[in-house]
N, C-alpha and C positions, 0 to 999 in steps of 0.2 A: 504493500500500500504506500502510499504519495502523501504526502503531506496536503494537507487540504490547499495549500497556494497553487499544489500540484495541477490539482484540478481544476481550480480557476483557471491556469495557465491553459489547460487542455481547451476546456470551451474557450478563450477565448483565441485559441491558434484555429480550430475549427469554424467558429463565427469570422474570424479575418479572412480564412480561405473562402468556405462557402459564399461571402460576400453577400448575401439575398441585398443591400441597395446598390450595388455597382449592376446588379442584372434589372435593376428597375426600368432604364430607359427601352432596354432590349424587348420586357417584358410588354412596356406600352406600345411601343410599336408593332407585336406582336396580333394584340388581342384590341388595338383600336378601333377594329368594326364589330367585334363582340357585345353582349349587352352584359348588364352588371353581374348577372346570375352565370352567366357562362364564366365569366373572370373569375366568380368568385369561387366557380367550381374548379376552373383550369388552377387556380392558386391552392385548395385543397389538395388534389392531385397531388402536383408538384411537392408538399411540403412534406405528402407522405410517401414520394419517391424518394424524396431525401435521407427520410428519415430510415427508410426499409435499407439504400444502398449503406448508408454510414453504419449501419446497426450487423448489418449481414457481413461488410468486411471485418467489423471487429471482433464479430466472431468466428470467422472461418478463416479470416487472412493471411494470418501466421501458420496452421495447416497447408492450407495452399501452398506456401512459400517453400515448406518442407519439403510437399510432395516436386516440387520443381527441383529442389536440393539448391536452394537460393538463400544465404544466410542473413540473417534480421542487419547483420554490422553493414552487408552491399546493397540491402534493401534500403538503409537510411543514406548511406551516401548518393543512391539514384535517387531517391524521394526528396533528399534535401537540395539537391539539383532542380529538381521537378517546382519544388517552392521556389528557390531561387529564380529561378526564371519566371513565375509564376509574379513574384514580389516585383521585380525590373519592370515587368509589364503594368501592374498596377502603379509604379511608382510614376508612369508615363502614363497613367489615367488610359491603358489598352487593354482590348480583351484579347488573351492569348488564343493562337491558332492549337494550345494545346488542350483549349477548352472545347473551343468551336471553330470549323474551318466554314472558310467563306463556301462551300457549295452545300454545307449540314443548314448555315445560315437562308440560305437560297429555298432550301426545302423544308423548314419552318414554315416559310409564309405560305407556303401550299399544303402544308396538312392541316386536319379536322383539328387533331385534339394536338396539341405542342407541350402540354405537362409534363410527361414522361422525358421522350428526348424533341427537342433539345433541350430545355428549360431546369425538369429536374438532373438530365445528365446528359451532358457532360458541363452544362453552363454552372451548376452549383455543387454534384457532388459529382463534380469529375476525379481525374487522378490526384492532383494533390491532397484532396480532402478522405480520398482513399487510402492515399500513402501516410498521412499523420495520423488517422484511426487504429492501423494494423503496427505502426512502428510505437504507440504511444500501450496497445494491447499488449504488447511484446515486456511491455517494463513489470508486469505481475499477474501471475493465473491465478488468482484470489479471485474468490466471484464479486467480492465487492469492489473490486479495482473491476474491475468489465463493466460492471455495473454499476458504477461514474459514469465513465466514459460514454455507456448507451443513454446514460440520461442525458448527459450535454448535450451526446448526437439529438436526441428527441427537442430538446430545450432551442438545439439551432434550429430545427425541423419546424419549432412555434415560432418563433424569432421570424423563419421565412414566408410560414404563413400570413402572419402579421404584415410585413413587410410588404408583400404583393398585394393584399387588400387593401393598403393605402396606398399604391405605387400612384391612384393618376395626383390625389394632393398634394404629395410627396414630389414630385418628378415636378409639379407648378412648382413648387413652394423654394426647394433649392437649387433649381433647375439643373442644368447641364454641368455649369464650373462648379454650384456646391455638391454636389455627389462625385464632382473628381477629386474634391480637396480631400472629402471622406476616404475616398479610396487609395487615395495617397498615402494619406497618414497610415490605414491599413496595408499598404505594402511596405513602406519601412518596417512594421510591427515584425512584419511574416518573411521578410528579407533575414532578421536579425534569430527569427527563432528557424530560420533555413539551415544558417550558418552553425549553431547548436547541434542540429543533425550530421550535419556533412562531417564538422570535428568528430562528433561522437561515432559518428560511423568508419571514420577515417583512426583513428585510437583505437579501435575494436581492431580493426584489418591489421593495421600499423604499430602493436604495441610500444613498439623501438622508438615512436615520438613522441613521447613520453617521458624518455628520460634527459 
């Protein structure tokens, strides 16, 4: 078990990734010829796609990993890569092509229902938010350490619901520049707890640098 800052720390690395107000303008542009009840369904949806992918890698993840013969120390060094680039892009108010490529974007605006993918995944619980649930799993098979972890995953899942249900007031209210200055701030966050990974992953491989 984690110190309870532990856990703080955890949701707050998942709520900087998942990001639910950096996908706000994506989401309005999405769902602008929708009516309120279809949003408000499509945003249901979505929160508990979230909630199901963040939930299911942190408990299957680390098996996964095994059965690959992929060790947790090179899974943090690719994941914290994975942030890091993840953070550069938000620190440039961008949405990464490793979230969403411009022709997933394209075929968005042509399907029915957009909750699922793109919106719940890969736009919010893409790879990064996958790679800090199974490397954060990884730190104790205590059921009550899993069982943090699933609730923050849940608590971002409300967080996002939340968030999409006010997206059109929200998206007037701070418009364009203030939801980059948000996202800003939120990639230096997730830049610095990247760098944490990659060390600690790189000192697991690396014992010798160290000393």
């Amino acid at each position: 078990m984690l110190e309870w800052t532990g856990y703080i720390k955890i949701f707050t690395t998942l709520l900087a990734i998942v990001n639910p107000l950096g996908v706000i303008p994506i989401f309005v542009s999405l769902t602008g010829d929708l009516t309120d009840y279809e949003r408000r369904h499509i945003a249901r949806t979505t929160s508990i796609t979230v909630a199901v992918v963040l939930i299911t890698a942190t408990l299957i993840g680390k098996p996964l990993l095994n059965f690959f013969g992929v060790s947790i120390a090179s899974f943090k060094v690719g994941g914290g890569i994975l942030l890091m680039l993840m953070a550069i892009a938000m620190m440039q108010a961008k949405h990464t092509e490793g979230k969403q490529t411009p022709e997933e974007a394209e075929e968005a605006e042509e399907k029915e229902s957009i909750a699922v993918v793109p919106i719940g995944m890969p736009l919010l619980a893409g790879p990064g938010a996958i790679s800090t649930v199974i490397i954060y799993a990884d730190a104790s098979s205590q059921p009550a350490h899993i069982g943090l972890i699933i609730a923050g995953s849940l608590m971002v899942a409300l967080l996002t619901w939340g968030s999409l249900n006010i997206a059109g007031p929200v998206s007037k209210m701070l418009s364009k520049t203030g939801i980059n200055i948000v996202i800003r701030l939120m990639g230096l966050l997730l830049a610095a707890i990247a760098a944490e990974f990659i060390a600690g992953g790189l000192l697991q491989l690396l014992p010798g640098l160290a000393a």
